[in-house]
C-alpha positions as CSV (number, residue, x, y, z in Angstrom):
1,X,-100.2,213.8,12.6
2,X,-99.3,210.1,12.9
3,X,-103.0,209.6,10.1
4,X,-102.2,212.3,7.8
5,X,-98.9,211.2,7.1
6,X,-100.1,207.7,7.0
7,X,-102.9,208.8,4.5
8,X,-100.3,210.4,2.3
9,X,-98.4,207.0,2.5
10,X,-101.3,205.1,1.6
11,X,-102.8,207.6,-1.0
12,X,-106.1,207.1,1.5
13,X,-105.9,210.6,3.1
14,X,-108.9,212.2,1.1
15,X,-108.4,215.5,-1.1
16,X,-109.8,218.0,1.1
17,X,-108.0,216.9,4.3
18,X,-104.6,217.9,2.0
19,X,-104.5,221.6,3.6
20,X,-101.2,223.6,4.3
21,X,-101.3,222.6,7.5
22,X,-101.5,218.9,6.8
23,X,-98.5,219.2,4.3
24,X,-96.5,220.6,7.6
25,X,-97.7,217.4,9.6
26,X,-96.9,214.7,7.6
27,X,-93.6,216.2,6.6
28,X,-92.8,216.4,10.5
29,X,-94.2,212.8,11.1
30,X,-92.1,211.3,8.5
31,X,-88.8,213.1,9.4
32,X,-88.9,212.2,12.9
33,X,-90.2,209.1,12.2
34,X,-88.2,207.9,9.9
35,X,-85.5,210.1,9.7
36,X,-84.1,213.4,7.7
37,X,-82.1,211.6,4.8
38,X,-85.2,208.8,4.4
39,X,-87.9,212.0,4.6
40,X,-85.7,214.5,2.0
41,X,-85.8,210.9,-0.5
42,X,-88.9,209.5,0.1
43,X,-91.3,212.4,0.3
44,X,-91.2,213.8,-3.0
45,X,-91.7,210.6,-4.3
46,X,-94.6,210.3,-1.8
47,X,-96.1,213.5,-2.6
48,X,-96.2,213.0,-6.5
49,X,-98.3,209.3,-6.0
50,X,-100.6,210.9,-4.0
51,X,-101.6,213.2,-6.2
52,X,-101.8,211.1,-9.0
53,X,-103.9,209.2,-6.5
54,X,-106.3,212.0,-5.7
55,X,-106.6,213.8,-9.4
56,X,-103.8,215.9,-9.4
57,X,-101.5,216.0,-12.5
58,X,-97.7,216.2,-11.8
59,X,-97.4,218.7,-14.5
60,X,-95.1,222.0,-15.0
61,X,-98.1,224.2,-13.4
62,X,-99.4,221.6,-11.0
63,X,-98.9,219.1,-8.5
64,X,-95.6,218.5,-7.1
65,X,-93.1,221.4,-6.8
66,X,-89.7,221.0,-5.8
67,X,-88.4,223.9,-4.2
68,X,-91.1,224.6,-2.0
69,X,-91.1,221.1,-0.6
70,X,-87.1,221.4,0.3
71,X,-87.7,224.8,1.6
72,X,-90.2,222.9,3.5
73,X,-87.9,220.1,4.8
74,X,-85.4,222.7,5.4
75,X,-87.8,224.3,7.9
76,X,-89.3,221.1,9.1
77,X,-85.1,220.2,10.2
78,X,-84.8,223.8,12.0
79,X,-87.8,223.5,14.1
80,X,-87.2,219.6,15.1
81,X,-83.2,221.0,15.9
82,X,-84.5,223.8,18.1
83,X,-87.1,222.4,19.9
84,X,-86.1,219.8,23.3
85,X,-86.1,216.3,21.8
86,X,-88.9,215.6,24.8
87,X,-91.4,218.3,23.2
88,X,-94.2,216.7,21.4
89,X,-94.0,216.7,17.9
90,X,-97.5,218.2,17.2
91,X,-96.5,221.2,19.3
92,X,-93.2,221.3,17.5
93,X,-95.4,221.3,14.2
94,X,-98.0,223.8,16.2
95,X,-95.2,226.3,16.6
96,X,-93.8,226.5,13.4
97,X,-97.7,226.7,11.9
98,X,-98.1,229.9,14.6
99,X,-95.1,231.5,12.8
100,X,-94.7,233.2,9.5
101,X,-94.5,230.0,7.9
102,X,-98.4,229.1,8.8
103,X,-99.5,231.0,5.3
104,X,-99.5,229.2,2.5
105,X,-97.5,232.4,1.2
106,X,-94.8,232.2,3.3
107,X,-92.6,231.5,0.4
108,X,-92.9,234.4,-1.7
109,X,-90.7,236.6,1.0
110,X,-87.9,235.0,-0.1
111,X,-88.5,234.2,-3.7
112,X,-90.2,236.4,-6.5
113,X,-93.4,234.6,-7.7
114,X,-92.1,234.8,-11.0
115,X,-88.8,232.7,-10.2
116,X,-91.0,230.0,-7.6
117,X,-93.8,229.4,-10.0
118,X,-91.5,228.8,-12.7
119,X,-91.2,225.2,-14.4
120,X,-87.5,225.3,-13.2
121,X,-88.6,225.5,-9.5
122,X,-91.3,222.9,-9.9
123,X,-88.8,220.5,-10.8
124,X,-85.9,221.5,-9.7
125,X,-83.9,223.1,-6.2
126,X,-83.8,226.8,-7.0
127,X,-82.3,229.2,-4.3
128,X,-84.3,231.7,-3.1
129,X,-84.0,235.5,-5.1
130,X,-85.2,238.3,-2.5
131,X,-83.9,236.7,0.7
132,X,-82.2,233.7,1.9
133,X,-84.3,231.3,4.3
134,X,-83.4,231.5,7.7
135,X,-82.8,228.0,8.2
């Protein structure tokens, strides 16, 4: 976990190492590491380099979206706030990924694909249309 979120950091991690899962890992790295308030600031910042580092345009149909990465953080808060602060992060991270929220398309049951994939979404926080998240 500790290498994927240190090859986000450093824009080394390569392209095909980027999976869903990996996105889940370094987002639970850096918020136990270096905290929720630093993680919900720093990553999308984070995020965005890397892919301009790796080939990926930041555009309204690409690259960095918004809502999904604070519905991400959101989920990445419950599971650290439920788990016992002696259980290892990777199974923390190993849980969640066993649950509904290891598919990639774990986001369209609570928002339309219409609304998520949206250019308002990508950029900005936009609450969820079919269901609220649970978290």
């Amino acid at each position: 976990m500790e290498r994927i979120a240190t090859g986000l950091i450093t824009r080394t991690l390569p392209r095909v190492e980027w999976t869903h899962a990996a996105h889940w890992a370094a987002a639970f790295w850096i918020t136990r590491a270096w905290g929720r308030e630093a993680a919900s600031m720093e990553l999308p910042g984070l995020i965005r380099r890397y892919n301009e580092a790796t080939g990926t345009p930041n555009s309204d149909s690409s690259g960095y979206h918004e809502t999904i990465t604070v519905a991400s953080l959101r989920a990445v808060d419950a599971a650290l706030a439920a788990a016992p602060t002696s259980e290892p992060l990777h199974r923390v991270c190993a849980l969640l990924l066993a649950s509904e929220l290891g598919t990639s398309d774990w986001v369209l049951r609570h928002w339309t694909r219409e609304r998520l994939f949206s250019v308002e979404a990508r950029r900005i926080w936009v609450e969820p249309d079919l269901q609220p998240l649970p978290f």
